[in-house]
N, C-alpha and C positions, 0 to 999 in steps of 0.2 A: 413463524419468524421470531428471532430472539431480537427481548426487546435493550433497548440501548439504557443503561445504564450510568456509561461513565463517563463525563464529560470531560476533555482534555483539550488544554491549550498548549502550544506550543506556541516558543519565543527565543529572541538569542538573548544572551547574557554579555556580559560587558569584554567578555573574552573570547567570545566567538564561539562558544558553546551552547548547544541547544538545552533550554530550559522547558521542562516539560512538567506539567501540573494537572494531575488529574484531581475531578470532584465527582461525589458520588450524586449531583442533582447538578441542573439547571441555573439552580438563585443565588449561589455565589456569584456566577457569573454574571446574573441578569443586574447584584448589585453594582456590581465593579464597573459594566459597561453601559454605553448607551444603544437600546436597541435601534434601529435604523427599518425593519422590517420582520418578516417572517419568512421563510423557504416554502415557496409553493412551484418548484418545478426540478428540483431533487427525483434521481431513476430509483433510490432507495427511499421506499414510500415512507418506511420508518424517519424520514430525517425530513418530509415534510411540515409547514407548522413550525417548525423549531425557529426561532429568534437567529435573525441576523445581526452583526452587530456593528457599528462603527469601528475603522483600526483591527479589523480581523475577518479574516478569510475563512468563510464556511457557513453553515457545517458539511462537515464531508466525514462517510463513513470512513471509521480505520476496526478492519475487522467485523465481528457479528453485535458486539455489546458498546461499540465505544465512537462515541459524537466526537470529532476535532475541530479544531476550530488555530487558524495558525496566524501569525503577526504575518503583512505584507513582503517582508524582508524572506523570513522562511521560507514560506511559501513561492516565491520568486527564486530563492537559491537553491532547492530540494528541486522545485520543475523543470531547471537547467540541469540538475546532475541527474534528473530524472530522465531527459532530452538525450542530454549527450552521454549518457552508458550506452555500449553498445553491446547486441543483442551477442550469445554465443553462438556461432555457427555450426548447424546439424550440419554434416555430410551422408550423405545417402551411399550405401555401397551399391554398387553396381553388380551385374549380375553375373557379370566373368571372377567378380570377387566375391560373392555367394557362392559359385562353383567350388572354386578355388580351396573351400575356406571349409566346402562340406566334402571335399577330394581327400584333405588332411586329414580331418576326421576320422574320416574311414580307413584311411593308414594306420592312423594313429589305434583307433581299435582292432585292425586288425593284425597289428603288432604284437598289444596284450595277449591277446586271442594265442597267439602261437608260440 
């Protein structure tokens, strides 16, 4: 497992724009905030242990090395545009159009062919 590194907060800014801060430890954060807890039921084992914090959502892996950690508002606005994207729809071809599609083909080659 790679180990987590970079701790990044994310926040909005006074204009609507995502503010995003990354540190390369822990203890800036631990001064800034108040801890409330630690993570001990996280499915990425790497992110158990890690301090909870008052006023902020996490920690939740982003990637292989990077801890986030997001303001309530984020968090709540990114899970809704996370919700409602919708998914792209695969279409499956069907087998009259696999046929079809390998009939060409073979015209097609054997067009060059002559």
């Amino acid at each position: 497992m790679a180990k987590k590194d970079t701790f990044r907060i994310v926040t909005r800014g006074s204009d609507g724009s995502l503010l995003i801060r990354d540190y390369p430890s822990i203890d800036p954060i631990l001064n800034a905030n108040i801890q409330i807890g630690s993570d001990d039921c996280s499915t990425d084992l790497e992110l158990r242990g890690l301090p909870v914090f008052r006023g902020l959502i996490g920690p939740m892996p982003e990637g292989k090395n990077i801890v986030r950690y997001e303001s309530p508002e984020v968090f709540e606005t990114l899970t809704k545009e996370w919700g409602n994207a919708k998914p792209r729809r695969r279409t499956r071809r069907s087998a009259a159009t696999i046929a079809a599609e390998a009939a060409e083909a073979a015209e097609a080659a054997e067009a060059t062919i002559a």
